[in-house]
C-alpha positions in Angstrom: -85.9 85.9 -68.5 -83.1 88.6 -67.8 -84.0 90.3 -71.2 -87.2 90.6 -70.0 -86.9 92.1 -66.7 -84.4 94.3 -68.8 -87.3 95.2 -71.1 -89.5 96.4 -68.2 -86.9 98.3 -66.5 -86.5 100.4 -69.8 -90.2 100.6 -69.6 -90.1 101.8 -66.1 -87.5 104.2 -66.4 -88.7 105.4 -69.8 -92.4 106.5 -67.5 -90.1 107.6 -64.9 -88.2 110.1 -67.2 -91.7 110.9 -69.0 -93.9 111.9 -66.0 -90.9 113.8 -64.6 -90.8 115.9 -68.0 -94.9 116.3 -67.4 -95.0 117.4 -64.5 -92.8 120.1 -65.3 -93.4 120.9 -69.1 -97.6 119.5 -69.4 -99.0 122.3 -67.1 -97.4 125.1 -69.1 -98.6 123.3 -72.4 -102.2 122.8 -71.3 -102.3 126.5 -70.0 -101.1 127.9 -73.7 -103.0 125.3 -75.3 -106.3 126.2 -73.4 -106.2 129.7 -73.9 -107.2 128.9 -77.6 -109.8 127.3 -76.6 -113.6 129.2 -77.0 -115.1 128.1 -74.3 -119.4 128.3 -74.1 -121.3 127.6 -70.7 -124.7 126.2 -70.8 -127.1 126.4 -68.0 -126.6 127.4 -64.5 -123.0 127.9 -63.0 -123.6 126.8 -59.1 -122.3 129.7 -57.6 -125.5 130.8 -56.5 -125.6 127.9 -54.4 -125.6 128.9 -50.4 -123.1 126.2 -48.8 -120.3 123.6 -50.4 -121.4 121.5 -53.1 -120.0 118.7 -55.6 -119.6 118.1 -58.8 -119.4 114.7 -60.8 -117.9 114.9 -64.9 -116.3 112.1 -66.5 -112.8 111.1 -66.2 -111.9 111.4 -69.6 -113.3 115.2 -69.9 -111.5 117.0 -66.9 -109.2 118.6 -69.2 -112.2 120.1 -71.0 -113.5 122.4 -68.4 -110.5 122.6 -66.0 -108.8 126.2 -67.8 -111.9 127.9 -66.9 -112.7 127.9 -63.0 -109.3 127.4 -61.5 -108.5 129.7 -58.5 -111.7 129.1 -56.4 -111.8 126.8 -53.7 -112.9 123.9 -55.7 -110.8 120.8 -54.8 -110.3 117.5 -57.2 -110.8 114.2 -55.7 -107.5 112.0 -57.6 -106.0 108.8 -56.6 -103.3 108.0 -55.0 -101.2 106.8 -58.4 -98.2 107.7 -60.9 -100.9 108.6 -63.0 -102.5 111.0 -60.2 -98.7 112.5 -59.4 -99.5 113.5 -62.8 -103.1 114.9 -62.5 -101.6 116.6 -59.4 -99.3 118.5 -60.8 -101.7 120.2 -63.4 -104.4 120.5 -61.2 -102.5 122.6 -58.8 -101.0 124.5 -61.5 -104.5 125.4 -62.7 -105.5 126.8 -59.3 -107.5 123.6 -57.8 -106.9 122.0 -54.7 -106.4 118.1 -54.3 -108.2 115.3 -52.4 -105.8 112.3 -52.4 -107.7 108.8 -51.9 -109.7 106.4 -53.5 -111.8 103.4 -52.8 -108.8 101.0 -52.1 -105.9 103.2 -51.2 -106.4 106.3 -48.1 -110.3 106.5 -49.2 -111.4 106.7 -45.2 -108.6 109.9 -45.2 -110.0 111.3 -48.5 -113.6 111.3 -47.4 -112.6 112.9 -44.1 -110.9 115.8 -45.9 -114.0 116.0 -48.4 -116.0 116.7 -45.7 -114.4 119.3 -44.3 -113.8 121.6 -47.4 -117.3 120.6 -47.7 -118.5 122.7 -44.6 -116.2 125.0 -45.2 -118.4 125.9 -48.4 -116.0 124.3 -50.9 -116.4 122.7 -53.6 -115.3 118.8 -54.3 -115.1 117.6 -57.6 -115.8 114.0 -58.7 -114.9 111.5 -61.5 -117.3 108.6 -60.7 -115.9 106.3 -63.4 -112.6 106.7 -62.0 -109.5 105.8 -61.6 -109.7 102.7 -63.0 -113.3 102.5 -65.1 -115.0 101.1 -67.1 -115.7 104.7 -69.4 -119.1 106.2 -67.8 -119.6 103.6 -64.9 -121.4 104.7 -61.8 -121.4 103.7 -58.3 -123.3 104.7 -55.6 -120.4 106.7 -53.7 -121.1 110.5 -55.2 -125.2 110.0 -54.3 -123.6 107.9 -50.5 -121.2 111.7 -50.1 -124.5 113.7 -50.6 -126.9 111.6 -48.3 -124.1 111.5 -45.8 -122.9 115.3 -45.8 -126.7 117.1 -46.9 -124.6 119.1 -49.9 -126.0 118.4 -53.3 -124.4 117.2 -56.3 -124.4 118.8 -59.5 -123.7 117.6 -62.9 -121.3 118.7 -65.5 -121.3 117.7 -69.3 -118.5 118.5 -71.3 -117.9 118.4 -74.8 -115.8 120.0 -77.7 -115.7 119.8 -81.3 -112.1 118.2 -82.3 -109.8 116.8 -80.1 -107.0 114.0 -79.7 -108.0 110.8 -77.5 -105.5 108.8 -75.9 -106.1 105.1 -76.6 -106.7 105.0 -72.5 -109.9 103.2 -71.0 -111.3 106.5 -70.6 -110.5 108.0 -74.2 -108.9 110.7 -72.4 -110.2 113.9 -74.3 -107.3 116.5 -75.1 -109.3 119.6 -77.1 -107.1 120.5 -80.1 -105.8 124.3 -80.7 -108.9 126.6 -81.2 -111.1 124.2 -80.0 -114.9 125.3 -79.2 -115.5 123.4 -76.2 -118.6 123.6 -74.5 -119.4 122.8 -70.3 -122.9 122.1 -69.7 -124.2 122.4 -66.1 -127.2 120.4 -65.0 -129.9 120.6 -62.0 -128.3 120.1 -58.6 -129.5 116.7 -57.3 -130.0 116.7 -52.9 -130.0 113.1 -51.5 -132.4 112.6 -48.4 -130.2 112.2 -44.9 -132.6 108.9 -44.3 -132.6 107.9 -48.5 -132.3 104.3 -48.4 -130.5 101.9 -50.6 -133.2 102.2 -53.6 -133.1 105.6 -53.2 -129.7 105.9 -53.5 -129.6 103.6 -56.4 -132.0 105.8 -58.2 -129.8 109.0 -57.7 -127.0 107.5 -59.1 -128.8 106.5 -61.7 -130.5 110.0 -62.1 -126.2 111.6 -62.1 -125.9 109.1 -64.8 -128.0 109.4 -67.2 -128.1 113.7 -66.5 -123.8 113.4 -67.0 -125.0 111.5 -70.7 -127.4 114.0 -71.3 -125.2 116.8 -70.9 -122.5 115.6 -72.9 -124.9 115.1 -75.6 -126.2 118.2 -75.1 -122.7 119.9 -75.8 -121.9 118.0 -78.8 -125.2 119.0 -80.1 -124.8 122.6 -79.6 -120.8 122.2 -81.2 -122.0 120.5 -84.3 -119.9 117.7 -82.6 -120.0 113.6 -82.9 -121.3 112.0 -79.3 -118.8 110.0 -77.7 -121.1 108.4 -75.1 
């Protein structure tokens, strides 16, 4: 017993020591790293779009797309974990602001927050299938946020043609050096103010399948293997 509570204070100290060295060496490597990227946008960027809006990618593909629209007042939803100390860090580093919250830790707090950068005309963006999975689940909570504030949500694909993946439950996706990566925008979707629950399930469901598509989509264009 004592050598293992030994072993899993190594463990915990050895993640202790590693996140510290992340958070202060992982936002200058993903900033070099990314500027090697060549980076292609498909379909309409929603800047044209008149108030705040949201945007839904997959958990495992924020890196993809995060180099390239830091500095606007776009705002990441991450949880309240280690991990998310972590996403923090970079996030901020990059030029986005952060939401803390999720559905079981200060989510009442995070929603409040999102919809005030909402009517400010910000931007919140969402990973549906996160923090915990499983890879490309969907709940109703993104279409709930547009019934409930009237801002639309609009879906992002991303996708590039060689990268490392972590052995995570969400493949994290890490684009290699001189990656092509592609980001693929989809239609805004707006949720009815009275939508009821089958309407809400159909949106979701609608996010889904458009977030599939779009992925696809960017593979297709990079030559690249689907990972969906």
């Amino acid at each position: 017993m004592g050598a293992l509570l030994s072993r899993r204070k190594m463990r915990i100290a050895r993640r202790a020591v590693g996140g510290a060295v992340l958070r202060w060496v992982g936002p200058g490597v993903m900033r070099a790293l990314s500027r090697s990227w060549r980076t292609e946008v498909l379909g309409a960027e929603p800047f044209a779009l008149e108030s705040g809006f949201m945007i839904c990618l997959w958990h495992g593909s924020m890196i993809v797309g995060m180099h390239e629209y830091g500095h606007r007042a776009w705002n990441v939803l991450v949880s309240p974990s280690d991990d998310g100390d972590l996403s923090e860090s970079l996030l901020r580093r990059f030029g986005y602001g952060v939401i803390r919250g999720s559905a079981s830790r200060g989510g009442a707090r995070a929603v409040r927050d999102m919809l005030e950068r909402l009517q400010r005309g910000e931007c919140v963006i969402l990973t549906p299938d996160g923090p915990r999975g499983p890879r490309h689940s969907m709940n109703p909570g993104v279409a709930w946020m547009s019934r409930a504030t009237g801002h639309p949500v609009v879906p992002l694909g991303l996708a590039c043609d060689r990268a490392w993946h972590l052995s995570s439950w969400d493949r994290f996706t890490i684009p290699k050096p001189g990656a092509r990566v592609a980001l693929v925008w989809g239609e805004p979707v707006h949720v009815s103010r009275d939508a009821g629950p089958e309407e809400l399930e159909r949106a979701t469901h609608r996010l889904r399948e458009a977030m599939l598509e779009l992925e696809r989509r960017g593979c297709q264009r990079l030559g690249a293997e689907a990972r969906t």
